[in-house]
PDB file of N, CA, C, O and CB in Angstrom:
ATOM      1  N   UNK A   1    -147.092 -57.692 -40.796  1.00  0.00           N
ATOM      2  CA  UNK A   1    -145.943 -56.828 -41.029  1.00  0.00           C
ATOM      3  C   UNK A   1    -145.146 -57.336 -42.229  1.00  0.00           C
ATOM      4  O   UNK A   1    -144.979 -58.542 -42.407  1.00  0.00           O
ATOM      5  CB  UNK A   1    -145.047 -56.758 -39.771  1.00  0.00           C
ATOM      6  N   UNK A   2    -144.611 -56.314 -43.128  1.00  0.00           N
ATOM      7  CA  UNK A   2    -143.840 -56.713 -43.762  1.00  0.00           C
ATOM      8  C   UNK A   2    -142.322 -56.950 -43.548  1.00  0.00           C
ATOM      9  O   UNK A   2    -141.984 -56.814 -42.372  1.00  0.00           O
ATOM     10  CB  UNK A   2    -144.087 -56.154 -44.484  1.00  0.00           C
ATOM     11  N   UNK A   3    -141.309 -57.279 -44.432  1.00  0.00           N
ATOM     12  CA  UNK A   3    -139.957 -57.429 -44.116  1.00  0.00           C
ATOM     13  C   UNK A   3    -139.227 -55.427 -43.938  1.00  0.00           C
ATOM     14  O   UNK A   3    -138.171 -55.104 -43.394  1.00  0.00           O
ATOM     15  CB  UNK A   3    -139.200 -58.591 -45.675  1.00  0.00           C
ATOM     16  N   UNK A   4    -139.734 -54.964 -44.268  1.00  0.00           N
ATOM     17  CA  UNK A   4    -139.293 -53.436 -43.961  1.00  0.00           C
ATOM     18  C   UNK A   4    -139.120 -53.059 -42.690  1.00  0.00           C
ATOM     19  O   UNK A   4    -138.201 -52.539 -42.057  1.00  0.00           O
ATOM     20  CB  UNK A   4    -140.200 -52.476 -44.417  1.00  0.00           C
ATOM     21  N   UNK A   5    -141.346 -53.827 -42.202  1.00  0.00           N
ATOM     22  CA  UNK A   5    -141.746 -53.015 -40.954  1.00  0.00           C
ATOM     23  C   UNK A   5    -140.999 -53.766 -40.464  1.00  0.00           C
ATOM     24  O   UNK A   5    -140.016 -53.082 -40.180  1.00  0.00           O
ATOM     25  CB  UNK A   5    -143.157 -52.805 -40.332  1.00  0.00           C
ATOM     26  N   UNK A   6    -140.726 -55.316 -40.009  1.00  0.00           N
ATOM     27  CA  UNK A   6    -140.469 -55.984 -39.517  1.00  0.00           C
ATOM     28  C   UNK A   6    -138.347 -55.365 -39.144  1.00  0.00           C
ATOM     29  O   UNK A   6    -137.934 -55.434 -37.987  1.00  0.00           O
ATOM     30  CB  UNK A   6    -141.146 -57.251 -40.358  1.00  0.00           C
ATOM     31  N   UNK A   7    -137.803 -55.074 -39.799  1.00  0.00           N
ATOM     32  CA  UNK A   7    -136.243 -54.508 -40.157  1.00  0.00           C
ATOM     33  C   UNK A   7    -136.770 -53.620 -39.205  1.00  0.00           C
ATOM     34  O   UNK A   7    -136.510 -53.948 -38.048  1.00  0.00           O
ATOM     35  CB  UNK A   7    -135.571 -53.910 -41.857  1.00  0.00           C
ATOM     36  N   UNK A   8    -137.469 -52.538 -39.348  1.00  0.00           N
ATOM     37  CA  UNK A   8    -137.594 -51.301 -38.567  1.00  0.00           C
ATOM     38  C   UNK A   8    -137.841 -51.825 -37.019  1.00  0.00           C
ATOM     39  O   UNK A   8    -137.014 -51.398 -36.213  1.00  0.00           O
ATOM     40  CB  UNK A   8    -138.886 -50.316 -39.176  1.00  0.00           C
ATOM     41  N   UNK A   9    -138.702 -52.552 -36.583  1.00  0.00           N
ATOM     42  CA  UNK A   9    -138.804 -52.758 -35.692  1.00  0.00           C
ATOM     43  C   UNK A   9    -137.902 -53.547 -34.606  1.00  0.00           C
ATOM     44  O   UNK A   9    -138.064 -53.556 -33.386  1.00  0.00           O
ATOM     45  CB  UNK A   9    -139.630 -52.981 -35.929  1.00  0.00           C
ATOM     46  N   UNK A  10    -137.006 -54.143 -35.291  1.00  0.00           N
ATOM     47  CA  UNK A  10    -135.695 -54.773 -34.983  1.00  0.00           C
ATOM     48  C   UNK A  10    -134.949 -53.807 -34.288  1.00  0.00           C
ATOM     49  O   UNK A  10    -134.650 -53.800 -33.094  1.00  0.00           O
ATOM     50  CB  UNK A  10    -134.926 -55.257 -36.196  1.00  0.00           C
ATOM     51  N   UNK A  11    -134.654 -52.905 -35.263  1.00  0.00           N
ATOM     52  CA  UNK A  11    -133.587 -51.836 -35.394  1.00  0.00           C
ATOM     53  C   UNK A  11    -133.976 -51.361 -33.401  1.00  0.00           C
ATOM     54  O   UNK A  11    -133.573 -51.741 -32.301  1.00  0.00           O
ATOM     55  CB  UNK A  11    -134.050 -50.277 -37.084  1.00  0.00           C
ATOM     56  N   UNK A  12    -135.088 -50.226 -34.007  1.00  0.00           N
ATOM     57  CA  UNK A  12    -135.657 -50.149 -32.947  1.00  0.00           C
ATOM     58  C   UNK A  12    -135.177 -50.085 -31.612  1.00  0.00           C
ATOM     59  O   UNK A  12    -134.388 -49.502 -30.869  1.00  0.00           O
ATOM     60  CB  UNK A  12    -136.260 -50.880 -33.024  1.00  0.00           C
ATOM     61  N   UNK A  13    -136.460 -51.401 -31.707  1.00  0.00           N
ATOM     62  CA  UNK A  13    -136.007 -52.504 -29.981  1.00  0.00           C
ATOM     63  C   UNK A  13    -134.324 -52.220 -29.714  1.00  0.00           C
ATOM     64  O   UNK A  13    -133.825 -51.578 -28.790  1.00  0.00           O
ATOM     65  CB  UNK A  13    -136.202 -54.906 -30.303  1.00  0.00           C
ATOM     66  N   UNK A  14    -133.639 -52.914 -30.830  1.00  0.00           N
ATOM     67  CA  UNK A  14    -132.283 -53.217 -30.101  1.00  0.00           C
ATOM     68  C   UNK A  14    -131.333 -51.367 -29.433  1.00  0.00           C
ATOM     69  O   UNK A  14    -130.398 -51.255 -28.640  1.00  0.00           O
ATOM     70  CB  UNK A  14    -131.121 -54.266 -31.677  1.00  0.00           C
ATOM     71  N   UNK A  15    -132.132 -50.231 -30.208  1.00  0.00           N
ATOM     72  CA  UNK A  15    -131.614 -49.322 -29.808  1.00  0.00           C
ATOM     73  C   UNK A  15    -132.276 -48.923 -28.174  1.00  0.00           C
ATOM     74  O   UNK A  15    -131.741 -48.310 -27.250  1.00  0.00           O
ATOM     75  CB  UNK A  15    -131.734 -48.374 -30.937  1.00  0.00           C
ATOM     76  N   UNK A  16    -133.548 -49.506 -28.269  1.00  0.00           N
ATOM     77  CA  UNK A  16    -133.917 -49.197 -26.697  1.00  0.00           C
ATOM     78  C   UNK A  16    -133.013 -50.184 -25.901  1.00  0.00           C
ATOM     79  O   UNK A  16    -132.295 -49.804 -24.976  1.00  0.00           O
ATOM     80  CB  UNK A  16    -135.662 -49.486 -26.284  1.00  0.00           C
ATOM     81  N   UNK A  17    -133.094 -51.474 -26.318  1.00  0.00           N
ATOM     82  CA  UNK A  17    -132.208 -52.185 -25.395  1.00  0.00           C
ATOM     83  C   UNK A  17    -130.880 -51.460 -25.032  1.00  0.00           C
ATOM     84  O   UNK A  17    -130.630 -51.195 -23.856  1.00  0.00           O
ATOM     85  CB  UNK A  17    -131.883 -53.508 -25.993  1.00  0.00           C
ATOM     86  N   UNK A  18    -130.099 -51.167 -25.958  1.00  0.00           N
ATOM     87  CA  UNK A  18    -128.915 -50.648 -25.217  1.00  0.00           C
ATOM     88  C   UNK A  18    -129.138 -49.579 -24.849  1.00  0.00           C
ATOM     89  O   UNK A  18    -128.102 -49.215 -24.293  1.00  0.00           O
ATOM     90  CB  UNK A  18    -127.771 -50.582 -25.799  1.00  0.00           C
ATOM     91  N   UNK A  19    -129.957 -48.696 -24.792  1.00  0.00           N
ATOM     92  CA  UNK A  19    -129.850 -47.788 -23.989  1.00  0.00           C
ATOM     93  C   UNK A  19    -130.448 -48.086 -22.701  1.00  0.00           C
ATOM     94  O   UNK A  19    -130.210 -47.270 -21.811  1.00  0.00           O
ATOM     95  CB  UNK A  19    -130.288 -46.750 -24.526  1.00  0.00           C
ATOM     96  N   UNK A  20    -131.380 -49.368 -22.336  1.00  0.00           N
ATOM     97  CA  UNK A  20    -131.488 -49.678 -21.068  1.00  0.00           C
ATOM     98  C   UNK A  20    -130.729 -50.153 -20.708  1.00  0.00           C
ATOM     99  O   UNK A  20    -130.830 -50.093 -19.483  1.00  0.00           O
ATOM    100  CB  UNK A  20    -132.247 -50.183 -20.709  1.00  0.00           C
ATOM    101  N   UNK A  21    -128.988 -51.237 -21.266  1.00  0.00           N
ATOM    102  CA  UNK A  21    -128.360 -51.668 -20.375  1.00  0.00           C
ATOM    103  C   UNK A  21    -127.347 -50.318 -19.686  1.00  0.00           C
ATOM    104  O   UNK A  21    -126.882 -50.239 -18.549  1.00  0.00           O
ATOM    105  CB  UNK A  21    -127.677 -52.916 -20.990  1.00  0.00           C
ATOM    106  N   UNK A  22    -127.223 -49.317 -20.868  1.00  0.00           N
ATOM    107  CA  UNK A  22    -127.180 -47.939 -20.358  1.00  0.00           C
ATOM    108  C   UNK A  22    -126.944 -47.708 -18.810  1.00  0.00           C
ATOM    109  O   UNK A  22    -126.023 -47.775 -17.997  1.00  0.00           O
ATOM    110  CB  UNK A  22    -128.458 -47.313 -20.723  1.00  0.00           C
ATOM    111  N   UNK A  23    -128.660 -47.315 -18.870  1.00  0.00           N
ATOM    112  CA  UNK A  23    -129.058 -46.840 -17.697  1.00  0.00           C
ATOM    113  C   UNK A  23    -129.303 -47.961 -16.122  1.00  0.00           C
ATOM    114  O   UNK A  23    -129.701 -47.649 -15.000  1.00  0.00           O
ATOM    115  CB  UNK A  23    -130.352 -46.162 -18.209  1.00  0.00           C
ATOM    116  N   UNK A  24    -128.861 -49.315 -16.692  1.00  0.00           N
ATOM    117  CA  UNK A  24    -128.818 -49.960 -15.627  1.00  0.00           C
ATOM    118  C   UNK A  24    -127.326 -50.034 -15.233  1.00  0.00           C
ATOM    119  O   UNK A  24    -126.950 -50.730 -14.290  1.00  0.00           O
ATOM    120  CB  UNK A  24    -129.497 -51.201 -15.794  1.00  0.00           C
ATOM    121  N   UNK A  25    -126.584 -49.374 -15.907  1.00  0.00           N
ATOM    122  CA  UNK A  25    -125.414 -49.410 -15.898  1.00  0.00           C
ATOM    123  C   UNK A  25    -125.146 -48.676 -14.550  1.00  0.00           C
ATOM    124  O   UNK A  25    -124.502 -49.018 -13.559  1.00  0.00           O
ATOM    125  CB  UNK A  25    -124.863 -48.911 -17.128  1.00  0.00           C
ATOM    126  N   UNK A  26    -125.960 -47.384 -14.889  1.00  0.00           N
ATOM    127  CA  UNK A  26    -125.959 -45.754 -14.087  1.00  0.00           C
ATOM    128  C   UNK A  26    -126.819 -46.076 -13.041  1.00  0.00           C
ATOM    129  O   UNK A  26    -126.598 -45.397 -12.039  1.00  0.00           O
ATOM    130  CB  UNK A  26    -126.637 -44.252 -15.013  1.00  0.00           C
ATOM    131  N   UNK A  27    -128.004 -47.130 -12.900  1.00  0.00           N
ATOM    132  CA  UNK A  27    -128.215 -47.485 -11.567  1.00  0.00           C
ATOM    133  C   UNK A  27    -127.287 -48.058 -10.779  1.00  0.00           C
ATOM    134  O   UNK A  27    -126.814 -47.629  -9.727  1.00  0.00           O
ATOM    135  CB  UNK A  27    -129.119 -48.196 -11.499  1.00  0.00           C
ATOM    136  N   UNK A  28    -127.050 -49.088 -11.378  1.00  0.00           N
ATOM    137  CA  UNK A  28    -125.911 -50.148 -10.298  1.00  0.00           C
ATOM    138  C   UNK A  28    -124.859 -49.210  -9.935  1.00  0.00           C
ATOM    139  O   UNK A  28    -124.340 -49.589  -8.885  1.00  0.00           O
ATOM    140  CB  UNK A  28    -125.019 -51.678 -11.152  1.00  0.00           C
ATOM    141  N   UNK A  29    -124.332 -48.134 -10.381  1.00  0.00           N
ATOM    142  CA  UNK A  29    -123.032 -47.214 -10.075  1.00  0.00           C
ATOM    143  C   UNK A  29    -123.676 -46.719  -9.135  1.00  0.00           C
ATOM    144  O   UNK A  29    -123.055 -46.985  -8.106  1.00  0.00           O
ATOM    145  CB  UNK A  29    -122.362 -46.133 -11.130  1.00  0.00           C
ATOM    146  N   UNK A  30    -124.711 -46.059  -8.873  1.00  0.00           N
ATOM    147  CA  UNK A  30    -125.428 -45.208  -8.038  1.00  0.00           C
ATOM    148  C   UNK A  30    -126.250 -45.925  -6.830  1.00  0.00           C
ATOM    149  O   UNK A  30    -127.143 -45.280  -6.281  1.00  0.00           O
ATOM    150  CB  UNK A  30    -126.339 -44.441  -8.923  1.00  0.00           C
ATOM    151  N   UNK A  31    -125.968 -47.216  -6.423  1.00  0.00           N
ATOM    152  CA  UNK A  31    -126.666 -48.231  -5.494  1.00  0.00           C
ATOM    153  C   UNK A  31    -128.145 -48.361  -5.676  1.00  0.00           C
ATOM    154  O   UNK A  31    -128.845 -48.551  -4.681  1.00  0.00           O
ATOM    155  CB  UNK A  31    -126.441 -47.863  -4.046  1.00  0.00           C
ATOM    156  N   UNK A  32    -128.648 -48.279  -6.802  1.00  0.00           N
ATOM    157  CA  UNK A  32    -130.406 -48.809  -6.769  1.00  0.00           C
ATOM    158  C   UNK A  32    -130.524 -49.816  -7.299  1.00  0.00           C
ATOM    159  O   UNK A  32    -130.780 -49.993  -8.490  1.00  0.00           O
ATOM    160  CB  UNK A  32    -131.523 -48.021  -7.458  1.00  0.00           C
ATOM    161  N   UNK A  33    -130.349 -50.621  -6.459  1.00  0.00           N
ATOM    162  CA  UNK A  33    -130.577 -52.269  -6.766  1.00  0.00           C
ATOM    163  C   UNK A  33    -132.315 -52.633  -7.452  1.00  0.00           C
ATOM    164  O   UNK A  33    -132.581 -53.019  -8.591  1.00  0.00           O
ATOM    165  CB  UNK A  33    -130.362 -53.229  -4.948  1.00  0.00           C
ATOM    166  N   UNK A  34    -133.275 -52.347  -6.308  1.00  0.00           N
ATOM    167  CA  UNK A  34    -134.521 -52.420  -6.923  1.00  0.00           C
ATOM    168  C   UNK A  34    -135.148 -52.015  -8.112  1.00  0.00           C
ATOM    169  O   UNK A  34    -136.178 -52.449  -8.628  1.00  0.00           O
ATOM    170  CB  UNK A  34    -135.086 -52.042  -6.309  1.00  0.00           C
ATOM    171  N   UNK A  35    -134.360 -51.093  -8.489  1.00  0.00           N
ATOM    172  CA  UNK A  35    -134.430 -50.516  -9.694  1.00  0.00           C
ATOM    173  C   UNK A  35    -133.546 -51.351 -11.145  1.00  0.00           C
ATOM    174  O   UNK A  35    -133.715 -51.216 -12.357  1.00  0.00           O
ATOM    175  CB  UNK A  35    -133.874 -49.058  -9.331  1.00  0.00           C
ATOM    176  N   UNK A  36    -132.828 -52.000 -10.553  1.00  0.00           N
ATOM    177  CA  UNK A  36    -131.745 -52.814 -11.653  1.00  0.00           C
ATOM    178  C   UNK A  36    -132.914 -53.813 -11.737  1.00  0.00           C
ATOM    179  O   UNK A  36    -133.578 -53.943 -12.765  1.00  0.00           O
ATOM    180  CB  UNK A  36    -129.899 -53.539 -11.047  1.00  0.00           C
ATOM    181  N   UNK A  37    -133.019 -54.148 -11.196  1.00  0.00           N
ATOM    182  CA  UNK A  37    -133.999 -55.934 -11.014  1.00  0.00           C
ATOM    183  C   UNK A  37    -135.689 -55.176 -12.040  1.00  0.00           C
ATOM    184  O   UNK A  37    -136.259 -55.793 -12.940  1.00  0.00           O
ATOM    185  CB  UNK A  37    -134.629 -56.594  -8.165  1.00  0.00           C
ATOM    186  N   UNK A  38    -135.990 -54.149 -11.656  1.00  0.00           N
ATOM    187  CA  UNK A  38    -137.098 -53.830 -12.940  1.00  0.00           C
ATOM    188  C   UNK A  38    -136.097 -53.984 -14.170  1.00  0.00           C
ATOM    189  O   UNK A  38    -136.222 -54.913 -14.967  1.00  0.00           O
ATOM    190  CB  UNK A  38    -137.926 -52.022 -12.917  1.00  0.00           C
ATOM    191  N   UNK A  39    -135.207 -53.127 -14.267  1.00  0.00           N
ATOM    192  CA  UNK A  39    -134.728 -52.427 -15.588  1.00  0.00           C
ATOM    193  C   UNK A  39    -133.943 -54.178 -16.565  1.00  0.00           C
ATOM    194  O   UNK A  39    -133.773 -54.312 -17.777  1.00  0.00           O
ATOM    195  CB  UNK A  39    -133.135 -50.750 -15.000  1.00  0.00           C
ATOM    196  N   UNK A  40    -133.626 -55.271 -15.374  1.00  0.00           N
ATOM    197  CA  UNK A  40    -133.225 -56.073 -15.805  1.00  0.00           C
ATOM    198  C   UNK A  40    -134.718 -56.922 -16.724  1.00  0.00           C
ATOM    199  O   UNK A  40    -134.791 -57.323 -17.886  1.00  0.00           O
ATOM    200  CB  UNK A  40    -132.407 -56.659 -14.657  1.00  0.00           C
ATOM    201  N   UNK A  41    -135.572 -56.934 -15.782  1.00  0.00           N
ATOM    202  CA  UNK A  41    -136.795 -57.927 -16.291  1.00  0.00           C
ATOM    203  C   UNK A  41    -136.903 -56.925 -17.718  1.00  0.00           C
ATOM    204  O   UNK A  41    -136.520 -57.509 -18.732  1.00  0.00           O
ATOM    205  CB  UNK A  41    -138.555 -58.049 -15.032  1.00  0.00           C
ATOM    206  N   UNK A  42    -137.292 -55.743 -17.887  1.00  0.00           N
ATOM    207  CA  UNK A  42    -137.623 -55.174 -19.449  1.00  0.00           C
ATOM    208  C   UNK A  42    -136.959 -55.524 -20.065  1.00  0.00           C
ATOM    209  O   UNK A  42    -137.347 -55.735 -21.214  1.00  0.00           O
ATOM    210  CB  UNK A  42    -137.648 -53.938 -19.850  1.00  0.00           C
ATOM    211  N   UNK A  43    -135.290 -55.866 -19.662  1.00  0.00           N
ATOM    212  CA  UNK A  43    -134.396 -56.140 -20.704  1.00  0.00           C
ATOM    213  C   UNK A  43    -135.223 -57.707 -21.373  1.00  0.00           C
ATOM    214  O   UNK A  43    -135.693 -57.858 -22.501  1.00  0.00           O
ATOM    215  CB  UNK A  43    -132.597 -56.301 -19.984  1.00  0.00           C
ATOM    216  N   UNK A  44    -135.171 -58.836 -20.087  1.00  0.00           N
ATOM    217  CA  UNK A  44    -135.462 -60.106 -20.624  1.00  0.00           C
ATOM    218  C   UNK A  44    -136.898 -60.118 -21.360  1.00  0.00           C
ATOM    219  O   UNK A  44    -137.270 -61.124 -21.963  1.00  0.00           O
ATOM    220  CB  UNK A  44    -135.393 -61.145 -19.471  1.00  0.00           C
ATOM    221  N   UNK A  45    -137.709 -58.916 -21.278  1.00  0.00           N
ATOM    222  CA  UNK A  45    -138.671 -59.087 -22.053  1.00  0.00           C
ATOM    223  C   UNK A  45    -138.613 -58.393 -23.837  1.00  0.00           C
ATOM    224  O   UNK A  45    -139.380 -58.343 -24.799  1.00  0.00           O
ATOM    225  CB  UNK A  45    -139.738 -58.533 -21.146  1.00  0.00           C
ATOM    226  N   UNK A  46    -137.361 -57.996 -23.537  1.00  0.00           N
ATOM    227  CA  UNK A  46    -137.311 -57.164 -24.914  1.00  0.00           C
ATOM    228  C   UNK A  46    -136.603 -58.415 -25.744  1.00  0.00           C
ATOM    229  O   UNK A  46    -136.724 -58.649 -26.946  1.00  0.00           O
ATOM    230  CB  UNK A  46    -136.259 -55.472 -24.868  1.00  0.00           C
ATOM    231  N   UNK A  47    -135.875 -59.111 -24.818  1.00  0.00           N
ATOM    232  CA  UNK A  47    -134.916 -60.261 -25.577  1.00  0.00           C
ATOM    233  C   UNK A  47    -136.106 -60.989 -26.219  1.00  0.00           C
ATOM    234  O   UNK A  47    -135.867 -61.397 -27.356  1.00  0.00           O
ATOM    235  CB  UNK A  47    -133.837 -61.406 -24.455  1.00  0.00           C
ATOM    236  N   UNK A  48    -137.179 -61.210 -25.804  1.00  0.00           N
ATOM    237  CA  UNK A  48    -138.465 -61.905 -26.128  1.00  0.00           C
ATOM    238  C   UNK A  48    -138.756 -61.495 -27.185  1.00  0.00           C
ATOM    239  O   UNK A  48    -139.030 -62.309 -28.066  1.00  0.00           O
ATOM    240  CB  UNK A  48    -139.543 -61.786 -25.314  1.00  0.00           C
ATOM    241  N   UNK A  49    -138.785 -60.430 -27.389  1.00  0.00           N
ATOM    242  CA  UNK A  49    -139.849 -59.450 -28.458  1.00  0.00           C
ATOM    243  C   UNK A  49    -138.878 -59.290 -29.868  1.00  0.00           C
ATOM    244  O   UNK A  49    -139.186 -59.036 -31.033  1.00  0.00           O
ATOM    245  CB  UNK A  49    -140.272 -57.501 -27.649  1.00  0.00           C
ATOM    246  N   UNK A  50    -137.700 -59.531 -29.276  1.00  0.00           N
ATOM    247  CA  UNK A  50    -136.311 -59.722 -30.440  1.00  0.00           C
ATOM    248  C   UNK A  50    -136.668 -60.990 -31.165  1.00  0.00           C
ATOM    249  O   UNK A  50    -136.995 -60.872 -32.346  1.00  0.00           O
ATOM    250  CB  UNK A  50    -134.550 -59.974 -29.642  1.00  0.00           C
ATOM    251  N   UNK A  51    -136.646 -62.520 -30.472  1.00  0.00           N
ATOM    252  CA  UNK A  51    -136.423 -63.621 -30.675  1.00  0.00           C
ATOM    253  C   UNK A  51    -137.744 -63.186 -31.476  1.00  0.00           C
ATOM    254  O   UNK A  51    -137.306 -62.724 -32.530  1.00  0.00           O
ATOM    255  CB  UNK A  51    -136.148 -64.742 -29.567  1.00  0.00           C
ATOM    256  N   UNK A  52    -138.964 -63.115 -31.494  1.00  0.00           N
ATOM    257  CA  UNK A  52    -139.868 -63.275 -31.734  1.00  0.00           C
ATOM    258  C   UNK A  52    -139.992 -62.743 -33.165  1.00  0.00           C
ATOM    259  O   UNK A  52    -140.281 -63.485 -34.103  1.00  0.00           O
ATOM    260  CB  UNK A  52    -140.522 -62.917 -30.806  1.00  0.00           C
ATOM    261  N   UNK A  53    -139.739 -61.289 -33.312  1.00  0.00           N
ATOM    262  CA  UNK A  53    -139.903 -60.586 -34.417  1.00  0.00           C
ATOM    263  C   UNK A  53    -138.293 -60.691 -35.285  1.00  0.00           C
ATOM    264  O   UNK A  53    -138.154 -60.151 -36.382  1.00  0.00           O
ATOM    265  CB  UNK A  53    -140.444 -59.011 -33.926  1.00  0.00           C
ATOM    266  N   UNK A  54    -137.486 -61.238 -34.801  1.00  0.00           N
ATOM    267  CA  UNK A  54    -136.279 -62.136 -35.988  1.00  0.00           C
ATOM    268  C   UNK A  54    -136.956 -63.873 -36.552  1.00  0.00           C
ATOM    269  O   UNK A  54    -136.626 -64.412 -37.608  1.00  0.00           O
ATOM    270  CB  UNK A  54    -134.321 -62.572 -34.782  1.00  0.00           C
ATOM    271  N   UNK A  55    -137.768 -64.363 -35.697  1.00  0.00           N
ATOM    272  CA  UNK A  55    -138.097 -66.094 -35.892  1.00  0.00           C
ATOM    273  C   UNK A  55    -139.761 -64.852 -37.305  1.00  0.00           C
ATOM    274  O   UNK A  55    -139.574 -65.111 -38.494  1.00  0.00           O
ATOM    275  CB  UNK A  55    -138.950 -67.667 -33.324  1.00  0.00           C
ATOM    276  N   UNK A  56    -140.471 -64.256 -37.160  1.00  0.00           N
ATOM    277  CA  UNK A  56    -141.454 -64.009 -38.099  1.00  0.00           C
ATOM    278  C   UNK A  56    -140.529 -62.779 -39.765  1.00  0.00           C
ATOM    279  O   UNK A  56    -140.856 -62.360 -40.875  1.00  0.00           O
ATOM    280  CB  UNK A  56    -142.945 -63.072 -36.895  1.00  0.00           C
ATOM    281  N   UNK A  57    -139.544 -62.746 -39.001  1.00  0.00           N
ATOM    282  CA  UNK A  57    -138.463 -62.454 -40.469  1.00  0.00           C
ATOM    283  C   UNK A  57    -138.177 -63.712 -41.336  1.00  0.00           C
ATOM    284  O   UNK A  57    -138.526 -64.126 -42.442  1.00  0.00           O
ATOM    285  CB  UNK A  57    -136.780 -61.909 -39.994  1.00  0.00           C
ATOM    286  N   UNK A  58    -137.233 -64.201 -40.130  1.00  0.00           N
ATOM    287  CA  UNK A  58    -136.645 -65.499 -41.109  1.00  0.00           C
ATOM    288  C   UNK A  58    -137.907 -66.634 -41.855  1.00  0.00           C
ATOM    289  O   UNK A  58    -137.562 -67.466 -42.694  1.00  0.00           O
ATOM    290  CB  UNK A  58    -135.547 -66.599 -39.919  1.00  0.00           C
ATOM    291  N   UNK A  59    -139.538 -66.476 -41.335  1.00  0.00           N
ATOM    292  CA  UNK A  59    -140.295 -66.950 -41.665  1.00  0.00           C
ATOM    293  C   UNK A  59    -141.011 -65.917 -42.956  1.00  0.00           C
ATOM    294  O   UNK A  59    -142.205 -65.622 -42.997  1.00  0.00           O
ATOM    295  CB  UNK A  59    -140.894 -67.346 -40.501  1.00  0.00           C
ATOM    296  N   UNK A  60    -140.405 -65.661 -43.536  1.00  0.00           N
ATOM    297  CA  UNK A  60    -140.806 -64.098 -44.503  1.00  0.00           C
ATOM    298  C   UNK A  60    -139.851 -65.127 -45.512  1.00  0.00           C
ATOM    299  O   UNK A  60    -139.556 -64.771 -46.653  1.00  0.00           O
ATOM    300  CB  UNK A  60    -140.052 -61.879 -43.878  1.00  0.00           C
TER     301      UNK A  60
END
């Protein structure tokens, strides 16, 4: 990837992320716990996929 794709894909992610803390927002209001605890793990895996594709930027 280049530093473009790499920008784009940043961007991205972080717009899905907030729109999943969003909607875990609108679970927890609405009592679906089991459903927070998925929507939480995607979050910690997106934090992954952040760290990851900012550490192969700053290595650009």
């Amino acid at each position: 990837m280049n530093k473009q794709e790499l920008e784009y894909a940043i961007a991205e992610l972080k717009m899905d992320y907030v729109r999943h803390q969003g909607d875990i927002e609108k679970l927890e209001t609405t009592g679906h716990a089991g459903m927070v605890e998925k929507a939480e793990l995607r979050l910690e895996k997106m934090e992954l996929q952040l760290a990851e594709l900012n550490q192969k930027l700053a290595d650009l």
